[in-house]
C-alpha positions as CSV (number, residue, x, y, z in Angstrom):
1,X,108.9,66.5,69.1
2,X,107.4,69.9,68.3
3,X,106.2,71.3,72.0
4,X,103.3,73.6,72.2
5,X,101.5,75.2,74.8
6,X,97.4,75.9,74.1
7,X,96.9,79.2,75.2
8,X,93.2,78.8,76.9
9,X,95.5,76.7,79.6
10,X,96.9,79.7,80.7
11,X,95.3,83.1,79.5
12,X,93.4,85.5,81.2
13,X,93.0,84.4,84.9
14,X,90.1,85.0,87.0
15,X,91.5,87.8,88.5
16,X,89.5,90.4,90.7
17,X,89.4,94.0,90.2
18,X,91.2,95.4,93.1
19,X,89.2,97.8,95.7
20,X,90.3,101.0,97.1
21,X,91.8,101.1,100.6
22,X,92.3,104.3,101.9
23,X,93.4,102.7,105.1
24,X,95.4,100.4,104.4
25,X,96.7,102.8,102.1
26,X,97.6,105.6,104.9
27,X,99.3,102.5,106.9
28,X,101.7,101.4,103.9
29,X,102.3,104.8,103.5
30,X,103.6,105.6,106.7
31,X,105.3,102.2,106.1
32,X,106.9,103.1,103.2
33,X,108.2,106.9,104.6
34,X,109.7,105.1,107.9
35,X,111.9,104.1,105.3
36,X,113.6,107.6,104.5
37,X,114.2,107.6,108.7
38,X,117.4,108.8,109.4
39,X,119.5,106.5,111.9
40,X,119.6,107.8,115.9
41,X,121.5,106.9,119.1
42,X,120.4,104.5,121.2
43,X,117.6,106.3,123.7
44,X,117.7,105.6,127.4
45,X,114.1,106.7,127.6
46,X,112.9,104.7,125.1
47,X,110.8,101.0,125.7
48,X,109.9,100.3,122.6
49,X,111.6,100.7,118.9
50,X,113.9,99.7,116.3
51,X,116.4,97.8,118.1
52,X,120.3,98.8,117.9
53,X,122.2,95.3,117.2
54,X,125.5,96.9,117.9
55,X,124.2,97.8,121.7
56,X,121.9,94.6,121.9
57,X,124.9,93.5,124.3
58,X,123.4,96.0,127.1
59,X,120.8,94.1,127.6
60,X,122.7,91.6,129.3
61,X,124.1,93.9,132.2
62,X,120.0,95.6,133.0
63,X,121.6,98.6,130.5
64,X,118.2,99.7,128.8
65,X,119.7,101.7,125.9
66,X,119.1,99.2,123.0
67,X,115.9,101.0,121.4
68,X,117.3,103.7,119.1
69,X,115.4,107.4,119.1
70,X,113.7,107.5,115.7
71,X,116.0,109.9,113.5
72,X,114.4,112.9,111.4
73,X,113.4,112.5,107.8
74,X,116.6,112.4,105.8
75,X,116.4,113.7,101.9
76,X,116.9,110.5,100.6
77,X,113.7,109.8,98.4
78,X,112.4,106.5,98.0
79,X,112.0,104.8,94.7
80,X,109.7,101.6,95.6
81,X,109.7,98.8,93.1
82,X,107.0,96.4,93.0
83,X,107.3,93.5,91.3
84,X,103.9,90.7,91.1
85,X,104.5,87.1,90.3
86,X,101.9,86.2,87.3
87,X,102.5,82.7,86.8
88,X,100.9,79.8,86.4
89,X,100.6,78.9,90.1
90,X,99.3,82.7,90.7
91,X,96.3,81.6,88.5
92,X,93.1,82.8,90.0
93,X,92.9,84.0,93.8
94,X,96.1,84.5,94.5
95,X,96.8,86.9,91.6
96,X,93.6,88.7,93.2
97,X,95.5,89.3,96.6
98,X,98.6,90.0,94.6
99,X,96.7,92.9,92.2
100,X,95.1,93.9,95.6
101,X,98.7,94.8,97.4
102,X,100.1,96.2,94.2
103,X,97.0,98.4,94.2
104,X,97.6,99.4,98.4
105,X,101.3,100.0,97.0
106,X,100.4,102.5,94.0
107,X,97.7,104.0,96.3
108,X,100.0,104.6,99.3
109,X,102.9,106.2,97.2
110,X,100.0,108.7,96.0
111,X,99.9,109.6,99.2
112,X,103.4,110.6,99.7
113,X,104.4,111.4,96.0
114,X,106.2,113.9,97.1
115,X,109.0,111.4,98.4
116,X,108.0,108.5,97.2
117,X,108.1,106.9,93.3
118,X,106.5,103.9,92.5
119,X,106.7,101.1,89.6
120,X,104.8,98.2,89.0
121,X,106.0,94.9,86.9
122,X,104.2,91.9,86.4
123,X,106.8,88.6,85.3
124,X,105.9,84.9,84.1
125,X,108.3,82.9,82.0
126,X,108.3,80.9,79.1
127,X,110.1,78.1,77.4
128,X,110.6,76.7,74.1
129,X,110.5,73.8,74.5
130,X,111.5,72.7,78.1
131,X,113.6,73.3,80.1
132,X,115.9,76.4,82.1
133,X,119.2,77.4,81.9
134,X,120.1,79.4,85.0
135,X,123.9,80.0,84.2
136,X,122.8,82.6,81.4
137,X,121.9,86.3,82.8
138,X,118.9,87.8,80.6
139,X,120.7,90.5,78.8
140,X,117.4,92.3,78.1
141,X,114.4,93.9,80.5
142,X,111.4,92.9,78.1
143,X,111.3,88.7,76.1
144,X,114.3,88.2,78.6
145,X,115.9,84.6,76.6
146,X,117.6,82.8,79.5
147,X,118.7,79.8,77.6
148,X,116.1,77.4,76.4
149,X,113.5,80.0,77.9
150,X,112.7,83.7,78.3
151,X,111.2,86.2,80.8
152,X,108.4,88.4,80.5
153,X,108.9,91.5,82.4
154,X,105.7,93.8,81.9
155,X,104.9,97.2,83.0
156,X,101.1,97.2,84.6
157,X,101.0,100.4,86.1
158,X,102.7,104.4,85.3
159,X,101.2,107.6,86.5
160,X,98.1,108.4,85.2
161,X,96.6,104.8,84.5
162,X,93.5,103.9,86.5
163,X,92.4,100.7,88.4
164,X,90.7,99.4,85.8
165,X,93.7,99.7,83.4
166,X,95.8,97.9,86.0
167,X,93.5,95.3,86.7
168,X,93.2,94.7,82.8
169,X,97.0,94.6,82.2
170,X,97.1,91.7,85.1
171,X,94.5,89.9,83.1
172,X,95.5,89.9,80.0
173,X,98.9,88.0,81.4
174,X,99.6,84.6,80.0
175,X,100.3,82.9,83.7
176,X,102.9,80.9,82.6
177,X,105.6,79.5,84.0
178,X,107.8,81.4,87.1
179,X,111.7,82.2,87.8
180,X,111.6,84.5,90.3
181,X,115.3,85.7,90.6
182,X,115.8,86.6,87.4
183,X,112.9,89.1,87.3
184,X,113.9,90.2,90.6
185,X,117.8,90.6,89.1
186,X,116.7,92.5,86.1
187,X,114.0,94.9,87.3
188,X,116.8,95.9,89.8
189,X,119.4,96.0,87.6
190,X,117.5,98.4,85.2
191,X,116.0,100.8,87.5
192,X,119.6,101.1,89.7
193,X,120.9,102.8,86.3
194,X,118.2,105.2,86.2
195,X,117.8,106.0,90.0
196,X,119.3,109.6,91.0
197,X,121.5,110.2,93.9
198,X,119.4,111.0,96.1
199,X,117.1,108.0,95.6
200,X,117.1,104.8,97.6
201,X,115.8,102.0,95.5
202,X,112.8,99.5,97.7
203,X,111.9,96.3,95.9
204,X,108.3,94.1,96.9
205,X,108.3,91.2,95.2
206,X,104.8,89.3,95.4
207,X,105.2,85.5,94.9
208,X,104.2,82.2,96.0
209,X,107.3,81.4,95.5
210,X,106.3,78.3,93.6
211,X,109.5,77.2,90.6
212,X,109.1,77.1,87.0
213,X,110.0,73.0,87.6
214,X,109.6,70.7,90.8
215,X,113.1,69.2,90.0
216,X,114.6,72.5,90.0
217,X,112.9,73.4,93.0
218,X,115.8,74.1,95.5
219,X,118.1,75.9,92.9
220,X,115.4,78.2,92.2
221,X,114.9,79.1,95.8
222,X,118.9,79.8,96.4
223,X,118.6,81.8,92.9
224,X,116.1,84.4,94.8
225,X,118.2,84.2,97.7
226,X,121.4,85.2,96.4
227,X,120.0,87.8,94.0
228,X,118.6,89.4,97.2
229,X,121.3,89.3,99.1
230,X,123.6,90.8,96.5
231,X,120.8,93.9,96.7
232,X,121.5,94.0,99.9
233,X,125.1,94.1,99.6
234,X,124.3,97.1,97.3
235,X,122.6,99.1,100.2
236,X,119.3,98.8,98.8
């Protein structure tokens, strides 16, 4: 049997056009440049702080040098990747509050350009007919085929668009169905090749987290996990 989707199911979201938040802005900035913080010593006058783990043990004998000193800017800049799930869960409200961060993100790395480079990525996923193959990696950035189904990986937002061209891009998104590791694996994988040496590569992902399929539920959830965690095995 033929399977087809009607797109009036799925296109064109009520989505809200996202405000401008100069202060929440100016808070994600300063967010966002803690990141390029070099790492310090443990301080002995310090009460409060990022925590050392490897002098954590102190605690234990009344030793009070577990808060480390916050370190001086380093030169690494940062290049911060935000990536908003668009699927058919996302329908509505919550793509509103997930077009309202990515907006807070964009307008906080205006703020810092100097340091900081931002892109933004909206992803949904498709499938003709049903059904997901996770064992296949998408091999492309944009149409991604993963099996019996493909990623779409779209670009909402570059230098010089407005709000009201980001807001549109968002709504004109088919809110479809939602993988989120592979998105997550492929944005990464493409902007790590492009990246300088000097950059250090930040990824928000925005998602309910909701799976393309109930039954497929729990692999879905360990797909995100691992795909993060091998980030994080990358230094990023």
């Amino acid at each position: 049997m033929a399977w087809h989707y009607d797109p009036i199911d799925y296109y064109k979201g009520k989505v809200k056009m996202p405000e401008d938040r100069p202060d929440v802005a100016r808070r994600l900035a300063s967010t966002i440049t803690a990141q390029r913080r070099g790492h310090a010593r443990p301080d002995y006058g310090r009460t409060h702080g990022r925590v050392d783990a490897r002098n954590l043990s102190r605690a234990a004998t009344g030793n009070p040098a577990v808060f480390k000193r916050p370190g001086a800017a380093s030169p690494t800049r940062i290049r911060l990747v935000v990536i908003l799930d668009l699927s058919g869960s996302m329908h509505g409200p919550k793509a509103s509050r997930a077009a309202q961060m990515g907006w807070d993100l964009i307008s906080a790395a205006k703020l810092v350009q100097s340091t900081v480079t931002v892109e933004v990525y909206g992803h949904t996923t498709g499938a003709f007919p049903f059904g997901v193959n996770n064992d296949v990696t998408p091999e492309a950035k944009h149409g991604c085929y993963n099996g019996e189904a493909f990623i779409s990986l779209v670009e909402l937002w570059k230098p010089g668009m407005t709000r009201w061209h980001f807001h549109q891009a968002i709504s004109k998104t088919d809110f479809r169905g939602n993988e989120d590791g592979w998105p997550l694996k492929v944005a990464y994988d493409d902007v790590k090749r492009r990246v300088a040496k000097n950059e250090r590569v930040v990824v928000v992902m925005v998602s309910d987290g909701a799976p393309y399929y109930k039954e497929g539920a729990a692999r879905a959830f360990d797909h995100v996990r691992s795909v993060a965690n091998d980030i994080r095995r990358k230094g990023d």
